[in-house]
C-alpha positions in Angstrom: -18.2 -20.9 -3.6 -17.4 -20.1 -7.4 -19.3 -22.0 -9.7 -17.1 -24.2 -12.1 -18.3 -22.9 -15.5 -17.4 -19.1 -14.1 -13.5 -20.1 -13.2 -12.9 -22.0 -15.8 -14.1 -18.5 -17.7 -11.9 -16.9 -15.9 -9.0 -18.7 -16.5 -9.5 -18.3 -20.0 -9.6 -14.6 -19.9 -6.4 -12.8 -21.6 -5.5 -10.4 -18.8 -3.2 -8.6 -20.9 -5.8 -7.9 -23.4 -5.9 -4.1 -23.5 -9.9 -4.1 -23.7 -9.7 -6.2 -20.4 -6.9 -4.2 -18.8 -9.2 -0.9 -19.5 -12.5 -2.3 -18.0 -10.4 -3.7 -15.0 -9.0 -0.2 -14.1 -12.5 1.1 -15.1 -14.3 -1.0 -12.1 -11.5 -0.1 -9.7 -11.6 3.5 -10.3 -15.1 3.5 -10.1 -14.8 1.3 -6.6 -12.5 4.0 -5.1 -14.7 7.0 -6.1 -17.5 5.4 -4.8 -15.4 4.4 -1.5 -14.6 8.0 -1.0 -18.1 9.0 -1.5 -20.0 7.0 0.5 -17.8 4.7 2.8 -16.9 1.0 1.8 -19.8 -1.2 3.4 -22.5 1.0 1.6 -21.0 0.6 -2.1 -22.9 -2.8 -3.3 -21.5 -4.5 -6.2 -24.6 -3.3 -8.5 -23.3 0.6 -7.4 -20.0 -0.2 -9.1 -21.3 -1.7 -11.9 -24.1 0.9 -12.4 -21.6 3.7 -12.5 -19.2 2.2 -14.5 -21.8 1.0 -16.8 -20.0 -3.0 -17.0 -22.7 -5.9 -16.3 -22.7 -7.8 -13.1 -21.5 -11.1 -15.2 -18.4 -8.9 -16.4 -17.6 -7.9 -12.9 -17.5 -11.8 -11.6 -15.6 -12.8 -14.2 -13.1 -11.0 -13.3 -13.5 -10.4 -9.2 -15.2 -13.1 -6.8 -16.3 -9.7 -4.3 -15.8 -6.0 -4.1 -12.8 -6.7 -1.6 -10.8 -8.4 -4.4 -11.5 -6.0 -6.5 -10.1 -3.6 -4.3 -7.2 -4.8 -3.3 -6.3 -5.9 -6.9 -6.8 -2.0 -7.8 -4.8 -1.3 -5.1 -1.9 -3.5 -5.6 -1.4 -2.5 -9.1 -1.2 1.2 -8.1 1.2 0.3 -5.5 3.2 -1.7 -8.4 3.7 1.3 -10.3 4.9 2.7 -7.7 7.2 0.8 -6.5 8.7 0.3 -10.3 10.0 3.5 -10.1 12.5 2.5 -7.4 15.2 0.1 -8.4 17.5 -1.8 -6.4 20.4 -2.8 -8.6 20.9 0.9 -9.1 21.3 2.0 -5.3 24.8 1.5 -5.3 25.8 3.6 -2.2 23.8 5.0 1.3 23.2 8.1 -0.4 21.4 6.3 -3.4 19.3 4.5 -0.5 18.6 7.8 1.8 17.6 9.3 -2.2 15.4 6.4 -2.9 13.7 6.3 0.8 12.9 10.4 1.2 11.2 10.6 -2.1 7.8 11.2 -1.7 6.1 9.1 -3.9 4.0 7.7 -1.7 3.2 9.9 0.3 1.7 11.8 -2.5 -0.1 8.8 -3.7 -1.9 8.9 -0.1 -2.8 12.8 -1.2 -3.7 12.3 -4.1 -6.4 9.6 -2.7 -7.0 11.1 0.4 -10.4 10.7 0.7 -10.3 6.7 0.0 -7.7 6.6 2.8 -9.5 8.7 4.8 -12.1 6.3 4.4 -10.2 3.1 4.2 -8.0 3.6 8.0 -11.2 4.8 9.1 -13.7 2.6 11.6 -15.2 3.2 7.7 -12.8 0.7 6.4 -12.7 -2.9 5.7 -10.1 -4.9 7.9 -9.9 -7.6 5.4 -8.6 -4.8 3.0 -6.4 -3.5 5.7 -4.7 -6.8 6.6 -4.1 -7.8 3.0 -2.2 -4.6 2.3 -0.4 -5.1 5.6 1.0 -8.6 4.0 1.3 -7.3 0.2 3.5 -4.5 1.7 5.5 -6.5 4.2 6.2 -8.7 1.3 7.1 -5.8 -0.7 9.6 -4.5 2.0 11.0 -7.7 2.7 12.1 -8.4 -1.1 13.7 -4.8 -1.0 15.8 -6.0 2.1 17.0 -8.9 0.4 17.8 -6.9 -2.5 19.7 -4.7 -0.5 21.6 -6.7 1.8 24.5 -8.9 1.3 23.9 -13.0 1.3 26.5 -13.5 4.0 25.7 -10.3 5.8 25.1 -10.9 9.5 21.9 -10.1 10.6 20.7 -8.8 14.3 17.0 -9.1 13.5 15.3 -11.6 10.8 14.0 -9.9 8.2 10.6 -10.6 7.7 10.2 -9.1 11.4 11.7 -5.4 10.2 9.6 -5.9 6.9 6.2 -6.2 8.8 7.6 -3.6 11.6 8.5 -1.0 8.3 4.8 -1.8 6.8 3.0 -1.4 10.2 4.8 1.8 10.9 3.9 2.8 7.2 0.4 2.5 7.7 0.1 3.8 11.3 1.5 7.1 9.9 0.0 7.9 7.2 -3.1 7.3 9.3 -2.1 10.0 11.8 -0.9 12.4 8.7 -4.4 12.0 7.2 -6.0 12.9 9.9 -3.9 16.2 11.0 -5.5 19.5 10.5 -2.6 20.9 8.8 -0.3 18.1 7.5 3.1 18.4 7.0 4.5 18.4 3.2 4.7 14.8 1.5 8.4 15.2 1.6 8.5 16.0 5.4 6.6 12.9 5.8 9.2 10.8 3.9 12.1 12.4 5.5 10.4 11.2 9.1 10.0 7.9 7.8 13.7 7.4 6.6 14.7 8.9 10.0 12.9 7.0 12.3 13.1 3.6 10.7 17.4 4.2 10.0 18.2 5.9 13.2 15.7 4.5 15.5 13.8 6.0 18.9 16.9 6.7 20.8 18.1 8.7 17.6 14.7 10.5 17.4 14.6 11.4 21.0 18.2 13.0 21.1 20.0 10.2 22.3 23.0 8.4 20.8 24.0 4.5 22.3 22.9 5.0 25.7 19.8 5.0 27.5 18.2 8.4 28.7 19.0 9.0 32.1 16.6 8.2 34.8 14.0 10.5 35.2 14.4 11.6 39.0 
């Protein structure tokens, strides 16, 4: 439980404040480097403090445990990614298909593959996992409304394709990770856009009917 004095601290704290803002991305850094280096349960909160030189008192008043920390870090990397995509100016399906197949994210994952590696690992920390799982569904499923009409008839609810999209997500850039030779970020992204417009019948050759009985 968080003492009283500490939260009312921390509401007090200017988050914008560029000294704060730089000491916040400082201890997350410093979280994932350590992550990749030694595997989450080992990293203590006195290893990220020691490395990134910021007293214990600074990190709680700012982070009630290492996995907020994290997945604070992570969501505002995720944030800037996800800026770069806008929705009022994908006018038409190739604007969409554009916007799905770049690989952004993809090359996010590369550029942290050894956190990932770590973190969709049995290394990993499941409460980190299933908080991402809802931030992303979230994510998807205000990028659905965005894109589809008010009075446009649905065939299934939307919050069920945005967790289906952000499992999927996650599931694959688990196996990619874990390939000996992965495919190109922008292979990746093209898979994605296929599979999740076209669906397995698409993927597997067919068109609108079922494959024929296997005799």
């Amino acid at each position: 439980m968080t003492h009283p004095n500490l939260q009312q601290r921390r509401n007090t704290i200017n988050k914008t404040d560029p000294r704060v803002q730089r000491t916040l991305k400082l201890l997350g850094d410093t979280f994932i480097t350590l992550i990749s280096e030694k595997g989450y349960d080992t990293v203590s909160i006195q290893d990220i403090t020691d490395r990134a030189n910021v007293s214990r008192t600074t990190f709680y008043l700012h982070f009630k445990d290492k996995d907020e920390l994290l997945f604070l870090s992570m969501v505002s990397l995720y944030d800037d990614l996800s800026s770069t995509v806008n929705a009022a100016n994908i006018k038409t399906e190739q604007d969409l298909e554009a916007a799905m197949t770049d690989p952004l994210d993809f090359e996010h994952v590369q550029r942290y593959l050894n956190f990932y590696k770590v973190m969709l690992s049995e290394q990993g920390s499941m409460t980190f996992l299933l908080r991402i799982l809802d931030y992303l569904t979230a994510t998807m499923a205000a990028g659905i409304r965005d894109l589809v009409p008010a009075d446009h008839a649905l065939r299934v609810p939307i919050e069920v394709l945005a967790v289906m999209s952000a499992g999927a997500e996650i599931a694959l850039i688990r196996w990619w990770i874990n390939q000996e030779a992965p495919p190109t970020p922008a292979f990746m992204a093209r898979v994605l856009y296929d599979a999740q417009m076209h669906g397995l019948w698409w993927a597997l050759g067919f068109r609108d009917h079922m494959p024929p009985a296997a005799e």
